[in-house]
PyMOL Python script that loads the backbone (N, CA, C, O; Angstrom):
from pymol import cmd

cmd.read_pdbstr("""\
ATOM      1  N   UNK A   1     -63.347-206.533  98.003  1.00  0.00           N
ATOM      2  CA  UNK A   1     -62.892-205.830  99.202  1.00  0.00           C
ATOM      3  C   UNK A   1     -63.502-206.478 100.432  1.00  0.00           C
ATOM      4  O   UNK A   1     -64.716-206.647 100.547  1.00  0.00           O
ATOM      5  N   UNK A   2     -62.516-206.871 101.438  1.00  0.00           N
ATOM      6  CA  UNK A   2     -62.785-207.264 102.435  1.00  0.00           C
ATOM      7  C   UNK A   2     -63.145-206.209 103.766  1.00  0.00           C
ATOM      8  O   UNK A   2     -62.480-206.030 104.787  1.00  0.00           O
ATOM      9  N   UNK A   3     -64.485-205.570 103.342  1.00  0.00           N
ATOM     10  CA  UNK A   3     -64.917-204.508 104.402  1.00  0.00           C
ATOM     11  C   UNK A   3     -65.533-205.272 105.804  1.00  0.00           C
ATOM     12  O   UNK A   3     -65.431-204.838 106.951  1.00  0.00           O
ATOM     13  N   UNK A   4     -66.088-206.322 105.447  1.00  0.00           N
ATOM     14  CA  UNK A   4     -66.445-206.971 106.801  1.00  0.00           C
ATOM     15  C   UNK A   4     -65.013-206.772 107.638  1.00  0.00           C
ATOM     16  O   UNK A   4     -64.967-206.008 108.602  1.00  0.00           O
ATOM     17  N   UNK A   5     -63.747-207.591 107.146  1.00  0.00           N
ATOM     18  CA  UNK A   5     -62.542-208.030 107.795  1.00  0.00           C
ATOM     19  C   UNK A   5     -62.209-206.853 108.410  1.00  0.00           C
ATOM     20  O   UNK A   5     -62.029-206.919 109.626  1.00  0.00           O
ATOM     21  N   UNK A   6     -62.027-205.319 107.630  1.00  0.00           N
ATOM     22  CA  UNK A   6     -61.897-204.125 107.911  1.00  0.00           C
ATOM     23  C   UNK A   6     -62.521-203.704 109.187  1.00  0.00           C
ATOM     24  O   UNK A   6     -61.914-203.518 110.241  1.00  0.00           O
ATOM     25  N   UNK A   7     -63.806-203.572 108.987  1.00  0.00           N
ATOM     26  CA  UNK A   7     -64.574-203.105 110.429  1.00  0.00           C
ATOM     27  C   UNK A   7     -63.772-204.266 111.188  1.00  0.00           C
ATOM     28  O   UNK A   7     -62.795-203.846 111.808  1.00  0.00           O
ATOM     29  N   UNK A   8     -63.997-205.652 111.258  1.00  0.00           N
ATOM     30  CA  UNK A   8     -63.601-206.327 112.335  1.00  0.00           C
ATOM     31  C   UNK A   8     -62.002-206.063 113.077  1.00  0.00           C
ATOM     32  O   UNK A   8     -61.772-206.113 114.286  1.00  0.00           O
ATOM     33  N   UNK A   9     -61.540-205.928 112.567  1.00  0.00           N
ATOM     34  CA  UNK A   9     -60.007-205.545 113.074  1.00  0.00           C
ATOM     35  C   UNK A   9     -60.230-203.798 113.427  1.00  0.00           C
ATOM     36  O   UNK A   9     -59.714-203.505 114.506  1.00  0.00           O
ATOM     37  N   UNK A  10     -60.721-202.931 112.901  1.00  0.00           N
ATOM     38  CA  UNK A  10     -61.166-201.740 113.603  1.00  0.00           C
ATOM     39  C   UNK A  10     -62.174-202.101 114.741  1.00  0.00           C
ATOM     40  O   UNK A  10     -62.320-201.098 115.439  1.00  0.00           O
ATOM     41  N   UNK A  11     -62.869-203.066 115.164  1.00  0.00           N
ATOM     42  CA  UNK A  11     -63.432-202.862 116.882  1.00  0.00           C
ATOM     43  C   UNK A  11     -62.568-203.759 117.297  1.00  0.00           C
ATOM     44  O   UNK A  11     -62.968-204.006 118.435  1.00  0.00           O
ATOM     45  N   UNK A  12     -61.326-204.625 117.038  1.00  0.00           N
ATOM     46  CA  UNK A  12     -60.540-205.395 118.010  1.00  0.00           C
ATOM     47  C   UNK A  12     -59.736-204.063 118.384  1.00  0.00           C
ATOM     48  O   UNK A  12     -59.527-203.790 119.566  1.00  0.00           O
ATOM     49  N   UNK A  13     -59.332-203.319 117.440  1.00  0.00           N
ATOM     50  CA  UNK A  13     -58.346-202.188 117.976  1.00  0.00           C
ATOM     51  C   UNK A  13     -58.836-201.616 119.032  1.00  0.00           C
ATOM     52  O   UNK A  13     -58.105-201.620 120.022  1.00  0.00           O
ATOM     53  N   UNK A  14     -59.950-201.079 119.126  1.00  0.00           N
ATOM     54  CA  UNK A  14     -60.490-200.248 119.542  1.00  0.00           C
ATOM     55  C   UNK A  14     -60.547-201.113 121.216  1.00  0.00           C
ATOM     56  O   UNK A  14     -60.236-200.513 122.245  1.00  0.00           O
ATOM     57  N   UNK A  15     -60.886-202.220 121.208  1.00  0.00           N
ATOM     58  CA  UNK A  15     -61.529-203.402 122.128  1.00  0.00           C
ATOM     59  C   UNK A  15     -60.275-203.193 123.085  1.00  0.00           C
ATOM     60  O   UNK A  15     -60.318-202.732 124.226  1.00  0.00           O
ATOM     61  N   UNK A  16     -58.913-203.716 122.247  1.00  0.00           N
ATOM     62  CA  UNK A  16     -57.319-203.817 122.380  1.00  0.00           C
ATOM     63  C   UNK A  16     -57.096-202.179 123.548  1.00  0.00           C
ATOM     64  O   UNK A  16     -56.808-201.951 124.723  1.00  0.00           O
ATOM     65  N   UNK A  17     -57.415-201.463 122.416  1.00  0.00           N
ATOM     66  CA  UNK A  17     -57.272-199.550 123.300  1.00  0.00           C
ATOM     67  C   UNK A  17     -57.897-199.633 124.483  1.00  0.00           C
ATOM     68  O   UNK A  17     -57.308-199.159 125.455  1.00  0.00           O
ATOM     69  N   UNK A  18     -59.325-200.297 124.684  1.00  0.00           N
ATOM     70  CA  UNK A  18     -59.787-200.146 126.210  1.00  0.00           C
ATOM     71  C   UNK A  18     -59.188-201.375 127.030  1.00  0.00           C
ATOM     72  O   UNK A  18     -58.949-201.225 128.228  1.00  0.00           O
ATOM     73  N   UNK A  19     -59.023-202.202 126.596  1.00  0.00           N
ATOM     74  CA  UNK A  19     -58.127-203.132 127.753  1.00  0.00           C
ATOM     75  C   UNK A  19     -56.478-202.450 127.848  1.00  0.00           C
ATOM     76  O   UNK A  19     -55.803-202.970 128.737  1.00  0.00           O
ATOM     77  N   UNK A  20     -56.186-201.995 127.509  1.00  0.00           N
ATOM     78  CA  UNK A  20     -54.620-201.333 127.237  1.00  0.00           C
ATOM     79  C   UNK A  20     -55.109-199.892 128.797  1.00  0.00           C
ATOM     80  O   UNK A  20     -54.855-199.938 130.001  1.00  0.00           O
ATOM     81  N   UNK A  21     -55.672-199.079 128.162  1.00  0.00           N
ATOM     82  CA  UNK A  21     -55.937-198.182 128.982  1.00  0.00           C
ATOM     83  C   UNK A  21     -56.842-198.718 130.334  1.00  0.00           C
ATOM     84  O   UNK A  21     -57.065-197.840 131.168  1.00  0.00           O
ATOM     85  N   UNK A  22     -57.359-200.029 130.611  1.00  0.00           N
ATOM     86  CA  UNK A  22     -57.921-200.101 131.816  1.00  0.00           C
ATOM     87  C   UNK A  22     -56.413-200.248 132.630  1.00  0.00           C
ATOM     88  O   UNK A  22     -55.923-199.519 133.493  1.00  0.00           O
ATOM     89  N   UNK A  23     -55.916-201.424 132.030  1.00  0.00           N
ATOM     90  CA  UNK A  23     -54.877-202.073 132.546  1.00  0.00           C
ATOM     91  C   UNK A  23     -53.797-201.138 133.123  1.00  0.00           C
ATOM     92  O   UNK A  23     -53.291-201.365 134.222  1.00  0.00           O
ATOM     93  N   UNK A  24     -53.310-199.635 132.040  1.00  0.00           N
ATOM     94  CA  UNK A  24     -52.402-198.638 132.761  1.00  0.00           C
ATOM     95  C   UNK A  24     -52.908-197.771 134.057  1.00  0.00           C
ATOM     96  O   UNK A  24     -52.205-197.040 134.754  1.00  0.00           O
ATOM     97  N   UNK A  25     -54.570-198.092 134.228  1.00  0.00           N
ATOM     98  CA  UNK A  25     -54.990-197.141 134.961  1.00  0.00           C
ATOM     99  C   UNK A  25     -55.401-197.881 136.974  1.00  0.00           C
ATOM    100  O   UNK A  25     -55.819-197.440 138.044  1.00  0.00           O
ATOM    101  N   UNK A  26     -54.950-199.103 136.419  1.00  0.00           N
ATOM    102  CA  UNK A  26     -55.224-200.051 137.497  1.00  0.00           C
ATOM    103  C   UNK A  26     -53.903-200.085 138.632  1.00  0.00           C
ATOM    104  O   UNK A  26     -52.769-200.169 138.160  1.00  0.00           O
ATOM    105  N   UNK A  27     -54.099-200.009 140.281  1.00  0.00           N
ATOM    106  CA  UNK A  27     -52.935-199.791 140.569  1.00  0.00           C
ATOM    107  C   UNK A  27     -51.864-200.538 141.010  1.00  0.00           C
ATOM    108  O   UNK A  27     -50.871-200.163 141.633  1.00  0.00           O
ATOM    109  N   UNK A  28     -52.298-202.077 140.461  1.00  0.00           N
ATOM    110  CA  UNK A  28     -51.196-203.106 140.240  1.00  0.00           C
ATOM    111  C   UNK A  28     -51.063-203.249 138.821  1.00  0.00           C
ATOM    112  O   UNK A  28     -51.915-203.678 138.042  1.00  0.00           O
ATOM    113  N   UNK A  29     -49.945-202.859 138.574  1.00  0.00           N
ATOM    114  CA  UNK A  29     -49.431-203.227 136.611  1.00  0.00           C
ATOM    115  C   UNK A  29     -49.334-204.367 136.731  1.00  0.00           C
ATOM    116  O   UNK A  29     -48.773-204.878 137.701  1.00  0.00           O
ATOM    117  N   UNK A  30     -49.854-205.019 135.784  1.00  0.00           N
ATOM    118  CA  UNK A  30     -49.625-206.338 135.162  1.00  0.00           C
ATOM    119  C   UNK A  30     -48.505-205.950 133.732  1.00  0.00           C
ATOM    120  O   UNK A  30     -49.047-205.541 132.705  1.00  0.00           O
ATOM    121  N   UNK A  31     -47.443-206.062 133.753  1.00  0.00           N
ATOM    122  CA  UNK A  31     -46.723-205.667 133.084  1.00  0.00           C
ATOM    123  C   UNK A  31     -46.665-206.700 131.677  1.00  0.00           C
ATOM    124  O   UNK A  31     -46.542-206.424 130.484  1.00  0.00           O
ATOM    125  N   UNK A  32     -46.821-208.075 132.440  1.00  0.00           N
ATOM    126  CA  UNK A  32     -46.574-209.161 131.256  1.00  0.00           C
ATOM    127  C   UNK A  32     -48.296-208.902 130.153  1.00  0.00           C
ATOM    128  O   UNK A  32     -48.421-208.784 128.934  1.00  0.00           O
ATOM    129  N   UNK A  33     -49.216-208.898 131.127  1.00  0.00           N
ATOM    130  CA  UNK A  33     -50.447-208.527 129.942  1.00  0.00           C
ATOM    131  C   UNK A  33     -50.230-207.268 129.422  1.00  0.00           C
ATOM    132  O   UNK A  33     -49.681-207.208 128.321  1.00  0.00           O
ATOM    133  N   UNK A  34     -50.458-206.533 129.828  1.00  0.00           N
ATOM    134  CA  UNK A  34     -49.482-205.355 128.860  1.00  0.00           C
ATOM    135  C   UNK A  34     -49.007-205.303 127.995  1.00  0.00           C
ATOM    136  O   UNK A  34     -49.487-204.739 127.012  1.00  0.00           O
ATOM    137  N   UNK A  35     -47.573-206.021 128.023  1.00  0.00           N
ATOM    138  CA  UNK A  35     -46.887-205.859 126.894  1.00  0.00           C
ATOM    139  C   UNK A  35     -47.627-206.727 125.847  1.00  0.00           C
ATOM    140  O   UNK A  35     -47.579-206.367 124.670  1.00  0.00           O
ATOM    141  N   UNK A  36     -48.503-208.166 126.292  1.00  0.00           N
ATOM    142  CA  UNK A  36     -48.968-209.246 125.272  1.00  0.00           C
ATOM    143  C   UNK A  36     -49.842-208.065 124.473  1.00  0.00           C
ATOM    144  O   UNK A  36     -49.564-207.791 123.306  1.00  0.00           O
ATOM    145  N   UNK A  37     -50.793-207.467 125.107  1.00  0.00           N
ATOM    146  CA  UNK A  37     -51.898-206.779 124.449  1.00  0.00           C
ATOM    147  C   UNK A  37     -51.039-205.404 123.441  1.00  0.00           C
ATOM    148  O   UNK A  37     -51.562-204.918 122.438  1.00  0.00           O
ATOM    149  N   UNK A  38     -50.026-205.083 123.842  1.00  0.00           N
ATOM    150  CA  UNK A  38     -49.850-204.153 123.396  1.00  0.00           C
ATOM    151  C   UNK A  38     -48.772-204.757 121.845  1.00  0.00           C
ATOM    152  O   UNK A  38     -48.528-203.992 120.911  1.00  0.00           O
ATOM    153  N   UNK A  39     -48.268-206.240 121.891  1.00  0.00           N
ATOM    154  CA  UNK A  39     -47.961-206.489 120.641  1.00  0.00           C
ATOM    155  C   UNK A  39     -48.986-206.653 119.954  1.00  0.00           C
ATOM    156  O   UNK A  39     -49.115-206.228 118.805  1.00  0.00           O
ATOM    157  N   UNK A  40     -50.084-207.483 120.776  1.00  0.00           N
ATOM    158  CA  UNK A  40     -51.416-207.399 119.829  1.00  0.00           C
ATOM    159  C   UNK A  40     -51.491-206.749 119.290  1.00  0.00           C
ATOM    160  O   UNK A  40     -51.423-207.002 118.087  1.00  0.00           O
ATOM    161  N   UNK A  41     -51.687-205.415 119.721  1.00  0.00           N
ATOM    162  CA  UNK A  41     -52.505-204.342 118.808  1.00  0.00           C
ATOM    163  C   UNK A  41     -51.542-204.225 117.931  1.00  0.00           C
ATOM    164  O   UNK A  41     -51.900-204.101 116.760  1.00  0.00           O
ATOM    165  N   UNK A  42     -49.980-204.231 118.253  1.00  0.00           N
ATOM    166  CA  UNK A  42     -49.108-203.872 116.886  1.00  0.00           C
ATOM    167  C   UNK A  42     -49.502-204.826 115.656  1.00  0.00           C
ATOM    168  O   UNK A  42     -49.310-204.388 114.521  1.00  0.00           O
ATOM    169  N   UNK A  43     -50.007-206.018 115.815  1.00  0.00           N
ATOM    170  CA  UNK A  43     -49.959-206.895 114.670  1.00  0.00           C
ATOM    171  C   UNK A  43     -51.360-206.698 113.915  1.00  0.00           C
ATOM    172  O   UNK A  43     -51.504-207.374 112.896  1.00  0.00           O
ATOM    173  N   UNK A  44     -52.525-205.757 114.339  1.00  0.00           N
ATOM    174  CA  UNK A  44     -53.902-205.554 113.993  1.00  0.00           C
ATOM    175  C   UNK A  44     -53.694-204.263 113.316  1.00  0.00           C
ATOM    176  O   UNK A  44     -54.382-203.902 112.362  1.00  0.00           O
ATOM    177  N   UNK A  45     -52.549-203.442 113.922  1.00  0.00           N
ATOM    178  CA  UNK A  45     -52.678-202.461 113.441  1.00  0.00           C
ATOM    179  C   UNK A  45     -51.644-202.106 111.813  1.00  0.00           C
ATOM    180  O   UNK A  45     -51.664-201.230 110.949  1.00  0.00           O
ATOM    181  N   UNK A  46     -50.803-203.396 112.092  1.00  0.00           N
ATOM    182  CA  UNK A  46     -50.430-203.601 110.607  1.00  0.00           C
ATOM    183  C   UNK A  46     -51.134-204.170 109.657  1.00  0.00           C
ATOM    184  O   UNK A  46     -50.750-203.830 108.538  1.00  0.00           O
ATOM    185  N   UNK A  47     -52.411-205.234 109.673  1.00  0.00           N
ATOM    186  CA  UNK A  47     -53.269-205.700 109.559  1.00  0.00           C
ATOM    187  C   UNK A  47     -54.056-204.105 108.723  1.00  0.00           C
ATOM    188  O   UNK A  47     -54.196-203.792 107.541  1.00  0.00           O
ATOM    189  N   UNK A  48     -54.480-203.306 110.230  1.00  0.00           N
ATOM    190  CA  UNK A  48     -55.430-202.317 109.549  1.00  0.00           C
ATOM    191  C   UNK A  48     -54.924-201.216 108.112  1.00  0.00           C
ATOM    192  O   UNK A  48     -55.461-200.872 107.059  1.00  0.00           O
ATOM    193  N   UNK A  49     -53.649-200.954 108.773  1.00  0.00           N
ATOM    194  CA  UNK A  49     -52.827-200.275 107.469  1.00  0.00           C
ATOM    195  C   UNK A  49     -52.956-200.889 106.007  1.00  0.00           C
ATOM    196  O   UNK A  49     -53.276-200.293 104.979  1.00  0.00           O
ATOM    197  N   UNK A  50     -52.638-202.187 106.166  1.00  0.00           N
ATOM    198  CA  UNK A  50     -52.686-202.894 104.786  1.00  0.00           C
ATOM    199  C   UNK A  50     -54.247-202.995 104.120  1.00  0.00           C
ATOM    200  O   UNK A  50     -54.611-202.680 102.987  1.00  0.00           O
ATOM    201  N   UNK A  51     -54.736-203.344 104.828  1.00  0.00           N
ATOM    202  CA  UNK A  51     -56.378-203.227 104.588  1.00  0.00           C
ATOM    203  C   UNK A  51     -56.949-202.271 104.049  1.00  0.00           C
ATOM    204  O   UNK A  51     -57.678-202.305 103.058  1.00  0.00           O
ATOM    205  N   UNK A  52     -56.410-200.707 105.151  1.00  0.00           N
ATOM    206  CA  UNK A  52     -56.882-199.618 104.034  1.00  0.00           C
ATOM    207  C   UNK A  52     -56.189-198.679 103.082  1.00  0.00           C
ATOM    208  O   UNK A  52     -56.486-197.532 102.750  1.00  0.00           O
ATOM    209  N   UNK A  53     -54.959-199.637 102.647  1.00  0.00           N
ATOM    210  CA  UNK A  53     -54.061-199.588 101.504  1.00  0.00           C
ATOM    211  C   UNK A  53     -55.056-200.078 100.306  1.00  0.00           C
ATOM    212  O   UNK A  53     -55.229-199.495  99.236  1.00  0.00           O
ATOM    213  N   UNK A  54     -55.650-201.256 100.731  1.00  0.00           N
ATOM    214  CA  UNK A  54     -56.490-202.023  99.636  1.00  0.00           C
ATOM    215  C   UNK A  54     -57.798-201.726  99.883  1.00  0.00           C
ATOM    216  O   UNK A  54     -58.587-202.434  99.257  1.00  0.00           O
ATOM    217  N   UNK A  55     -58.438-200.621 100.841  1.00  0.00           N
ATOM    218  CA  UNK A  55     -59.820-200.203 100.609  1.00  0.00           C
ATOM    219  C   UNK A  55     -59.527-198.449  99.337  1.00  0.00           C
ATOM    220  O   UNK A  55     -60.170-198.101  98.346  1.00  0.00           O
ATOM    221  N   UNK A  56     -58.614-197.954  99.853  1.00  0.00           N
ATOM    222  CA  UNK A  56     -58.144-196.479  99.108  1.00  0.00           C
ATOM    223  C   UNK A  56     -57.854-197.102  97.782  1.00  0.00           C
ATOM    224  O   UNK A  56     -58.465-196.489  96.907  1.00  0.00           O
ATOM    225  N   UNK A  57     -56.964-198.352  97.187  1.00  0.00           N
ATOM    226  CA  UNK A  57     -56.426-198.667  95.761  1.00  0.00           C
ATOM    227  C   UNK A  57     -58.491-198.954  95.457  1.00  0.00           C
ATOM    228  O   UNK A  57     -59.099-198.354  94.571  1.00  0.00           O
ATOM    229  N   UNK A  58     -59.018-199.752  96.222  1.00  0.00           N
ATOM    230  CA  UNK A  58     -60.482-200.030  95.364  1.00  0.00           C
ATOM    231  C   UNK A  58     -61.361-198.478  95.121  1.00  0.00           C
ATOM    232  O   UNK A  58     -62.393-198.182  94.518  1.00  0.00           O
ATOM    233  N   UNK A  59     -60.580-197.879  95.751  1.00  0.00           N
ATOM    234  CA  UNK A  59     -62.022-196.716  95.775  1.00  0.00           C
ATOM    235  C   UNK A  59     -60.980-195.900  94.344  1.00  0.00           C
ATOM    236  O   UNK A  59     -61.532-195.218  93.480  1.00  0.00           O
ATOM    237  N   UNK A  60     -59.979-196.068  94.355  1.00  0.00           N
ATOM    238  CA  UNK A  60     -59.168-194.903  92.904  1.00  0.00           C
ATOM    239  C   UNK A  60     -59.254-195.790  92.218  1.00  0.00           C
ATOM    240  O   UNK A  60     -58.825-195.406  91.130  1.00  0.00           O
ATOM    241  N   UNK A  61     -59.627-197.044  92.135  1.00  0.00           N
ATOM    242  CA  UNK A  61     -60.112-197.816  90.365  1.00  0.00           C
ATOM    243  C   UNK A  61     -61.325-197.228  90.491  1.00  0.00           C
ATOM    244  O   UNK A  61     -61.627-196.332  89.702  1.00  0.00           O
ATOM    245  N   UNK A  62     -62.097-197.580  91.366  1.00  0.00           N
ATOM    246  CA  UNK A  62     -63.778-197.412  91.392  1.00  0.00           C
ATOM    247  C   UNK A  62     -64.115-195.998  90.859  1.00  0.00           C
ATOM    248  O   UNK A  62     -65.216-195.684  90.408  1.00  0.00           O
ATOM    249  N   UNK A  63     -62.990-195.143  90.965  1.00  0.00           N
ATOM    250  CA  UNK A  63     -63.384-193.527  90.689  1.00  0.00           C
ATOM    251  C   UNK A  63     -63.099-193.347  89.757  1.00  0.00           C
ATOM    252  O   UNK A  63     -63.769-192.535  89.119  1.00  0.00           O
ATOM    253  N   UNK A  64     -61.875-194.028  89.084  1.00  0.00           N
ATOM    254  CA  UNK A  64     -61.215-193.975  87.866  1.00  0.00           C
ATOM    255  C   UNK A  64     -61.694-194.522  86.277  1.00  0.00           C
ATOM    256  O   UNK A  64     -61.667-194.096  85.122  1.00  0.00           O
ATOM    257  N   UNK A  65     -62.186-195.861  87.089  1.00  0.00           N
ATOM    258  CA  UNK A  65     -62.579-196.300  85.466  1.00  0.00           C
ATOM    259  C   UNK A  65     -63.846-197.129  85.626  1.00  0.00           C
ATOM    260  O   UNK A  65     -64.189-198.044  84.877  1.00  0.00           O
ATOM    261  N   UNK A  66     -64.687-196.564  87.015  1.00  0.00           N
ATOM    262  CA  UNK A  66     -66.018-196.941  86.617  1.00  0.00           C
ATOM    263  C   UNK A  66     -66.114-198.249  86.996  1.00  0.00           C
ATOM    264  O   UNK A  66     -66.934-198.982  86.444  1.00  0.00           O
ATOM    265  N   UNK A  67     -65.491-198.590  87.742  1.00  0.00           N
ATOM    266  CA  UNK A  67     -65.345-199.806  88.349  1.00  0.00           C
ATOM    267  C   UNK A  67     -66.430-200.473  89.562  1.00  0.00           C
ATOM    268  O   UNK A  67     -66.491-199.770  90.570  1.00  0.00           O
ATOM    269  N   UNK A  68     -67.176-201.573  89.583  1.00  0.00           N
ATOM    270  CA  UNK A  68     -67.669-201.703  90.741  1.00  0.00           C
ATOM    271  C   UNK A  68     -68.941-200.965  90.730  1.00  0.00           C
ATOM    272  O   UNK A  68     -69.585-200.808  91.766  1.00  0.00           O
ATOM    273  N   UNK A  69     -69.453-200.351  89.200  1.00  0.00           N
ATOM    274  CA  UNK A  69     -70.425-199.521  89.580  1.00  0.00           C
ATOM    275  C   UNK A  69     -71.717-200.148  89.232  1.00  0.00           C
ATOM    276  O   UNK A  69     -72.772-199.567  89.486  1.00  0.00           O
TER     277      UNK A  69
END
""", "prot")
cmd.dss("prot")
cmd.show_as("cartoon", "prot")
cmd.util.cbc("prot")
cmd.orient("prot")
């Protein structure tokens, strides 16, 4: 299990969320960074889904058959 990779893409999100929210709160939109940051996060956050698809499958072997122990 790639838990390092995990946390790391959970503080880019997070990193991604505060540049996203400075940027809407500023009172010239930069519309083109915007949208870049905001595909970003779409592609981290498919990233994070899959990741803890494969942290939840390690933890129901690990519970199941004693796995990893």
């Amino acid at each position: 299990m790639e838990l390092n990779r995990y946390e790391t893409v959970e503080r880019v999100i997070k990193k991604l969320d505060n540049k996203i929210n400075k940027l809407l709160n500023e009172d010239i939109l930069k519309s083109k960074e915007l949208s870049i940051l905001i595909d970003l996060r779409g592609i981290y956050i498919k990233e994070y889904e899959g990741l803890t698809r494969s942290k939840n499958t390690h933890e129901m072997f690990k519970k199941e058959n004693g796995y990893g122990k």
